[in-house]
C-alpha positions as CSV (number, residue, x, y, z in Angstrom):
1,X,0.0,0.0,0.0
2,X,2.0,3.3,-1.4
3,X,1.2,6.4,-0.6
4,X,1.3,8.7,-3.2
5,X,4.8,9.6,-2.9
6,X,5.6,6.4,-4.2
7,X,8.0,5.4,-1.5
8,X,9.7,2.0,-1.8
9,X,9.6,1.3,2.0
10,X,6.4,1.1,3.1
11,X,5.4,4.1,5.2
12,X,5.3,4.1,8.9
13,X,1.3,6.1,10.5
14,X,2.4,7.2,13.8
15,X,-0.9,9.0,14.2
16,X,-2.9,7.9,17.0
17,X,-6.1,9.7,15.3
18,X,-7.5,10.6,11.8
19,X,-9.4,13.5,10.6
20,X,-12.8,13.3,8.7
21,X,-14.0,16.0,5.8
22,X,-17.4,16.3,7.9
23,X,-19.3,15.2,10.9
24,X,-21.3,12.9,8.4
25,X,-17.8,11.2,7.4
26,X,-17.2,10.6,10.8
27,X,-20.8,9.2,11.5
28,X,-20.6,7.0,8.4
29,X,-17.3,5.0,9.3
30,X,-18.3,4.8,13.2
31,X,-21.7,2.9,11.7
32,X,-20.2,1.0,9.2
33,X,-21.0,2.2,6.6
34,X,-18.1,4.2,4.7
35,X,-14.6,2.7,4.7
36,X,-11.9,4.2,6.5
37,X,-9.8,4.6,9.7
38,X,-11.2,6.1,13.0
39,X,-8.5,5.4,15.9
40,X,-5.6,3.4,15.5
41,X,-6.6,1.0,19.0
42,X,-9.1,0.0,15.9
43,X,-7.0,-0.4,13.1
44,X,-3.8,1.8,11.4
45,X,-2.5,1.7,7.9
46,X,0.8,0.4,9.3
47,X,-0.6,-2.2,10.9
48,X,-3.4,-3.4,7.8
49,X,-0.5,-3.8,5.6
50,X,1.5,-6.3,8.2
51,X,-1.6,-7.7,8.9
52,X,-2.6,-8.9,5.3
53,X,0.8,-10.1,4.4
54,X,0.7,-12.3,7.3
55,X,-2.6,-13.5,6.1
56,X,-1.0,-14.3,2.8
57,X,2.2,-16.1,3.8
58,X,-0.2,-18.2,6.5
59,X,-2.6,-19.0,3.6
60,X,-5.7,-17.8,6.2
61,X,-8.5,-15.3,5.2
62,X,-8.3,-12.5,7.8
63,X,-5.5,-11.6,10.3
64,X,-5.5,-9.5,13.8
65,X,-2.2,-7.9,15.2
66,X,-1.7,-7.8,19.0
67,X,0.4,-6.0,21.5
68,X,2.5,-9.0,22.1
69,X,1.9,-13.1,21.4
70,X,0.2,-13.6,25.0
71,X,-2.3,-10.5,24.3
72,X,-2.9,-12.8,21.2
73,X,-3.2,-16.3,22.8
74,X,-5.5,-14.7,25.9
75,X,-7.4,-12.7,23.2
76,X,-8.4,-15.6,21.5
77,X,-9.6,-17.2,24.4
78,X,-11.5,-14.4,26.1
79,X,-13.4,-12.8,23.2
80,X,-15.1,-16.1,22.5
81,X,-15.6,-18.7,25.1
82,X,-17.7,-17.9,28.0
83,X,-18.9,-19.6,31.1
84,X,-19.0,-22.8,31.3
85,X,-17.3,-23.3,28.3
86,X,-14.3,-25.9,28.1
87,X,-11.0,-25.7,26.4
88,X,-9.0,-28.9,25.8
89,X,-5.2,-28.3,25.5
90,X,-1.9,-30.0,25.6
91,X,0.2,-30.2,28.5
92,X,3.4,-29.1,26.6
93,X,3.1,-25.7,26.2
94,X,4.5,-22.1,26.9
95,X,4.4,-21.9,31.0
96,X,2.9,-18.3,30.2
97,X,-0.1,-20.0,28.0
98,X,-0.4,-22.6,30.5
99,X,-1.3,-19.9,33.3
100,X,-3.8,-18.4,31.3
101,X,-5.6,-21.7,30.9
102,X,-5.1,-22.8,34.3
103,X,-5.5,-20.0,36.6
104,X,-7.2,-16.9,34.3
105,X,-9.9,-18.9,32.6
106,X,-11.3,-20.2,36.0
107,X,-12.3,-16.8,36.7
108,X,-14.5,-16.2,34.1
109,X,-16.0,-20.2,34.4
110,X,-13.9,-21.3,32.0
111,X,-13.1,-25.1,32.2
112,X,-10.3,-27.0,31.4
113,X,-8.3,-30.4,30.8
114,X,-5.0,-31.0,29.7
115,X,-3.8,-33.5,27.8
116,X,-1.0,-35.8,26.4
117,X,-0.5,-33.7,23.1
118,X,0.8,-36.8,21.2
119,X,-1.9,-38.9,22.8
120,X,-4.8,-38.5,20.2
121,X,-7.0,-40.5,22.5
122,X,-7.1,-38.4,25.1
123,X,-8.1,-35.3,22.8
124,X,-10.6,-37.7,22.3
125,X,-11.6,-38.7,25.4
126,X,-11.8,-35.1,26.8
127,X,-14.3,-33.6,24.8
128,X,-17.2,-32.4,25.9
129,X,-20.5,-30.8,24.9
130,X,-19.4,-27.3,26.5
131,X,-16.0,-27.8,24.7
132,X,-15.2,-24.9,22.8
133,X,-11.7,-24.9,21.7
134,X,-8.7,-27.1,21.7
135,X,-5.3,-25.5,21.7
136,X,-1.8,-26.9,21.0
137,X,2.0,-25.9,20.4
138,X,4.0,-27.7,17.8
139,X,6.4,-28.0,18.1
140,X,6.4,-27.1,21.6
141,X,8.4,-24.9,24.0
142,X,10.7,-26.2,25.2
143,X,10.8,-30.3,24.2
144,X,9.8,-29.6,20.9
145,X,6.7,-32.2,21.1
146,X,4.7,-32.9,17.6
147,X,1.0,-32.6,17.3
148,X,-0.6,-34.6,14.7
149,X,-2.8,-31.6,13.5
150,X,-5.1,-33.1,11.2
151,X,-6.2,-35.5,13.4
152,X,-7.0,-33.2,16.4
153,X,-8.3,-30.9,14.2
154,X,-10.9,-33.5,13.2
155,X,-11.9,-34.3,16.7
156,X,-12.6,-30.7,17.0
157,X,-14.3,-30.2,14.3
158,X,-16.7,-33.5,14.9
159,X,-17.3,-32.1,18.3
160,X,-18.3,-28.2,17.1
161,X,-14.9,-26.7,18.4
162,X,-12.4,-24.5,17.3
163,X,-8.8,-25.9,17.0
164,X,-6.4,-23.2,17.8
165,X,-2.6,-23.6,16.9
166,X,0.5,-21.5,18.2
167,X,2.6,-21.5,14.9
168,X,5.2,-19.1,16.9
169,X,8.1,-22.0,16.8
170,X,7.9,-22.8,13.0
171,X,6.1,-20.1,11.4
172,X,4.4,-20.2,8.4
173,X,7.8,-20.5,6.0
174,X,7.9,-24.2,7.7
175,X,4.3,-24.7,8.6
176,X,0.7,-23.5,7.9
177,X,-1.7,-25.4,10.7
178,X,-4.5,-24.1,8.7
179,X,-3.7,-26.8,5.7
180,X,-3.9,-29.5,8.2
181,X,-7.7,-28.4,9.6
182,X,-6.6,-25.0,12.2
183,X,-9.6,-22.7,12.7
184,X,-7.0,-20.3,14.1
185,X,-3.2,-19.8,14.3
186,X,-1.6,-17.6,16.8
187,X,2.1,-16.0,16.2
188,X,4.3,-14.3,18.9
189,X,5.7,-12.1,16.5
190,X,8.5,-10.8,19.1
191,X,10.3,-14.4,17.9
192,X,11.2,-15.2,14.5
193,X,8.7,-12.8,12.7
194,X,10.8,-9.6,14.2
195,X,14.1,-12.2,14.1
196,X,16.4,-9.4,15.5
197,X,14.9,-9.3,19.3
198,X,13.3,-5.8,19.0
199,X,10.3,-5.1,19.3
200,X,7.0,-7.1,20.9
201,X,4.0,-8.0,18.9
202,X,1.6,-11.2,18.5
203,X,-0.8,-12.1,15.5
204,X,-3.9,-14.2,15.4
205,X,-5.0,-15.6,11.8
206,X,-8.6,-16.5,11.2
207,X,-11.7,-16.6,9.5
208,X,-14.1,-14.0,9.1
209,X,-16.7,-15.5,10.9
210,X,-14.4,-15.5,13.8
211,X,-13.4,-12.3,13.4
212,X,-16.8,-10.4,13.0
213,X,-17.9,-12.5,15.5
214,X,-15.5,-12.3,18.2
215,X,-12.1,-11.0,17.7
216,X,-13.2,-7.7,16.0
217,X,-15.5,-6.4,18.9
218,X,-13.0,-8.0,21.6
219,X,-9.7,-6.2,20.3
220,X,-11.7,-2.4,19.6
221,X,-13.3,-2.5,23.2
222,X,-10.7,-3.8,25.2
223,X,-7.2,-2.7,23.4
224,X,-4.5,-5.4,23.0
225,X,-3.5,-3.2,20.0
226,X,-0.2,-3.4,18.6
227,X,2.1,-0.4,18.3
228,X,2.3,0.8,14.8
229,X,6.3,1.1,15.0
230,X,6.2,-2.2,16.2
231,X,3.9,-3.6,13.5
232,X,6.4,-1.8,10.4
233,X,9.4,-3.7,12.0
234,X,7.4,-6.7,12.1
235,X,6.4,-6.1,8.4
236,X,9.6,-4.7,7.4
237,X,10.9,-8.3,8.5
238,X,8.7,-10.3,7.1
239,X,11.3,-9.5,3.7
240,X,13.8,-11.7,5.1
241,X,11.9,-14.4,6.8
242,X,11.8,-17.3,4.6
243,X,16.0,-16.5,4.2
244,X,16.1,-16.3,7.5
245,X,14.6,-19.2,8.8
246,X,16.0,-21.9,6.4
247,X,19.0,-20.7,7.4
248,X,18.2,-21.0,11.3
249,X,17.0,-24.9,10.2
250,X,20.6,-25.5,8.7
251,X,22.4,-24.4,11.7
252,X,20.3,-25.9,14.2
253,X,20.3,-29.2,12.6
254,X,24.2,-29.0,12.3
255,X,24.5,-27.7,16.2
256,X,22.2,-30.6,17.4
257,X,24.1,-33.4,15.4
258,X,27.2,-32.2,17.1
259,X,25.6,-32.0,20.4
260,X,24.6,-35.4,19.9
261,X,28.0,-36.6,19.9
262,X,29.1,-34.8,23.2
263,X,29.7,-37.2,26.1
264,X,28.5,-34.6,28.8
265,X,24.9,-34.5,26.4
266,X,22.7,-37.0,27.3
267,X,19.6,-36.3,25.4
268,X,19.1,-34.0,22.4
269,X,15.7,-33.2,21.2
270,X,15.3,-31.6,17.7
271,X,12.3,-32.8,15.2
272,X,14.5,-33.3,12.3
273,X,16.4,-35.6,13.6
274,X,15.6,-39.2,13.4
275,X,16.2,-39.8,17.0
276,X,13.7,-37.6,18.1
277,X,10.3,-39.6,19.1
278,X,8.1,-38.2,16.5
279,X,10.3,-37.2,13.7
280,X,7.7,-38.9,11.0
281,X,5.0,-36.7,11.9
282,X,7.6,-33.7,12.2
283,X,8.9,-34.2,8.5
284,X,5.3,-35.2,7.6
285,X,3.9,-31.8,8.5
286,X,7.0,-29.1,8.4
287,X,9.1,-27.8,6.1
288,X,12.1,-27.5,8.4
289,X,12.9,-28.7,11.5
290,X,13.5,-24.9,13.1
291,X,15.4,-23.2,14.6
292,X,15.3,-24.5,18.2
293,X,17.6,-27.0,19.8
294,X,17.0,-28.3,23.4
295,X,19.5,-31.1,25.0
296,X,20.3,-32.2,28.5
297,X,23.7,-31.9,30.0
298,X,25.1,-34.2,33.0
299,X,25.0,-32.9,36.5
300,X,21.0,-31.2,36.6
301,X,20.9,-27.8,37.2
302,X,24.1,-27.1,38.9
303,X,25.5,-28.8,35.4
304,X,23.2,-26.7,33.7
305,X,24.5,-23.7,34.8
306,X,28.2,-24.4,34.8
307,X,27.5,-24.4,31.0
308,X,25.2,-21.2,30.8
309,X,28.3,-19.5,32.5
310,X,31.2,-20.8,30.2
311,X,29.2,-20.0,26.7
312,X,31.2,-17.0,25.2
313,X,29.5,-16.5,22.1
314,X,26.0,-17.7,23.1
315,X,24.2,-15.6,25.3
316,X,21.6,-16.5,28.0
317,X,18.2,-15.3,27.6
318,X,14.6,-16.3,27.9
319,X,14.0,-15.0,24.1
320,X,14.1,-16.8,21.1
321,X,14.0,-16.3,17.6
322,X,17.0,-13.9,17.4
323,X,19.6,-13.6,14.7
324,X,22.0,-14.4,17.8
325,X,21.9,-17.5,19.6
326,X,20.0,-17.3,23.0
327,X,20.2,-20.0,25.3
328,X,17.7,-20.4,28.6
329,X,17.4,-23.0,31.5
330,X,13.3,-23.5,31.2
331,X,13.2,-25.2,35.0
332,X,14.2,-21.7,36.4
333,X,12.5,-19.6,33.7
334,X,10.0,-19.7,30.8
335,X,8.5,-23.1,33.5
336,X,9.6,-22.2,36.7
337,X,6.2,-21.8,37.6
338,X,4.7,-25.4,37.4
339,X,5.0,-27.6,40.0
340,X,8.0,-30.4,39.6
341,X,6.0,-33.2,39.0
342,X,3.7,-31.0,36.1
343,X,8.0,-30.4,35.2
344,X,8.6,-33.8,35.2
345,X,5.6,-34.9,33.3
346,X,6.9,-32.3,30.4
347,X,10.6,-33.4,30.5
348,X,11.1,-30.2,31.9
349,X,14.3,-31.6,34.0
350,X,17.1,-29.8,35.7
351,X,19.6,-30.5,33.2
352,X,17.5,-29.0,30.1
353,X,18.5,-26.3,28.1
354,X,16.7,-24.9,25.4
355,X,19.3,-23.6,22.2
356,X,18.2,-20.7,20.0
357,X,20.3,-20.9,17.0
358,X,21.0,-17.9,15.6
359,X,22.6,-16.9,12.5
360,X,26.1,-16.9,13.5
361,X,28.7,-19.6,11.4
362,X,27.2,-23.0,12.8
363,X,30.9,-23.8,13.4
364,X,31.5,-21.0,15.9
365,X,28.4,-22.3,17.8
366,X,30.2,-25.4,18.0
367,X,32.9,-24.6,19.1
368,X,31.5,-22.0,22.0
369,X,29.2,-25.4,23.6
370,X,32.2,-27.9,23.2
371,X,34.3,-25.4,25.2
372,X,31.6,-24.9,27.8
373,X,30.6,-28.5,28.1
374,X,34.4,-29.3,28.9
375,X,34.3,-26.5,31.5
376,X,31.5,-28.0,33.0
């Protein structure tokens, strides 16, 4: 969308308000009934444009930006279930996502159950007649666990829910849920849409009906708008991401060979690999195994952090998605808030790290963890 200056970046509408010819210009968009902008908590020209491309790279009709990817994932929720509605979700999720489920929903009467994500028996075997929505990660934060999509989005849909799919890990360069059944995908764009760490923003992909019927309202009245700076970085991006993340895939898939091979590793998770427990159903339904790594060192957390402190060229961080590699202990971070059996139950142990591989030379990464594995 040029303007008429005919600029080759697209231009950036730090305006908060617009103006309107008349009072009956004004009256006409507030009902409806002329096009145009009224107040950017509603929608900004900055933000349509990243909006639509989204829509078009996740192959979904309609597309909502958001403050950040939790203002997206607890927007989705709270604009369309109400009490005594249930939501079935996986256990392996985003500790943040998790809470909402499990302590925010309750509030508002909002059930829920949790399930074995790889377990498509127990999706089964939670429905209900309230349910409204099932929701899943794949691959997950932080053991990168598979969903088979199509088949939970066919429960679902035989029992007159929404499946709703956080497609922040993979996005849609090496996966697009809604191919495999997804009502609605959910992006943290903060990760590998912005790809430099520098700016917050979610996105939630849907249908119209969705949209009009729930989102739209939800988002104008109660302002989980994005900033539109944030959304022309987010856009601005968006030129580099299918470079960018074939590129993370590569490294990561070299970094978690060699990790592999390390005698102080003993467990490395990655879905590409053909070690990891569901790598058929990874391969069968991404493009790319990503760009996350997570392994377990000897020694729990006091081994854990003996390498967290000798990394030199990695840093630690509870980020991911970054051109530079970020690495995080979930136990004390992104999870520390479940309980250690819940931990357990994910194989959240003490010796888990999660690897964000970043863009540096995949042989320099190597080089950094062998070096802080023997220190440790």
């Amino acid at each position: 969308m040029r303007t008429p200056f005919q600029e080759t970046s697209e231009a950036l509408f730090l305006t908060s308000g617009y103006a309107y010819e008349a009072p009956e210009e004004a009256e006409a968009r507030f009902k409806g009934e002329a096009e145009g902008y009224q107040y950017s908590r509603f929608g900004n020209p900055t933000v349509t444009m990243f909006e639509q491309r989204m829509a078009a790279l996740e192959g979904a009709p309609v597309a909502r930006a958001t403050a950040s990817g939790m203002a997206a994932v607890t927007a989705t929720f709270l604009s369309a279930l109400r009490v005594g509605d249930h939501v079935v979700a996986a256990k392996a999720m985003f500790g943040s996502c998790r809470h909402v489920i499990e302590e925010i929903l309750p509030r508002f009467g909002i059930q829920s159950t949790l399930v074995d994500g790889g377990d498509i028996g127990q999706w089964a075997a939670a429905m209900r007649p309230g349910t409204r929505m099932l929701f899943l990660e794949t691959p997950s934060n932080p053991t990168l666990a598979i969903v088979d999509m199509k088949a939970v989005a066919k429960i679902a849909r035989d029992g007159g829910a929404r499946l709703v799919v956080d497609n922040a890990f993979a996005t849609p360069v090496l996966q697009r849920p809604m191919e495999f059944g997804a009502d609605i995908v959910i992006h943290s764009a903060t990760k590998y849409i912005d790809g430099q760490g520098r700016a917050l923003g979610g996105v939630i992909l849907c249908k119209e009906d969705f949209l009009k019927d729930h989102l739209q309202s939800f988002i104008r009245n109660t302002g989980p708008s994005i900033s539109p700076f944030n959304a022309w970085i987010h856009l601005k991006s968006l030129e580099t991401l299918d470079l960018r993340m074939r590129a993370h895939c590569e490294a990561a898939a070299t970094v978690a060979d060699f990790l592999a091979e390390q005698k102080n590793v003993t467990r490395v998770l990655y879905p590409f690999r053909p070690d990891h427990p569901q790598h058929n159903l990874a391969c069968a339904q991404m493009e790319g195994g990503g760009g996350v790594v997570a392994f377990e060192v000897r020694g729990g957390k006091a081994g854990a952090f003996k390498v967290g402190n000798a990394l030199k060229l990695i840093d630690i961080s509870n980020n991911l998605g970054d051109a530079k590699s970020l690495i995080t202990h979930p136990e004390t971070t992104t999870h520390q808030k479940l309980t250690p059996a819940a931990r357990a139950e994910l194989g959240v142990t003490s010796g888990l790290l999660r690897l964000s591989v970043g863009l540096e030379d995949p042989a320099d990464l190597c080089d950094d963890l062998a070096q802080a594995l023997a220190a440790a």
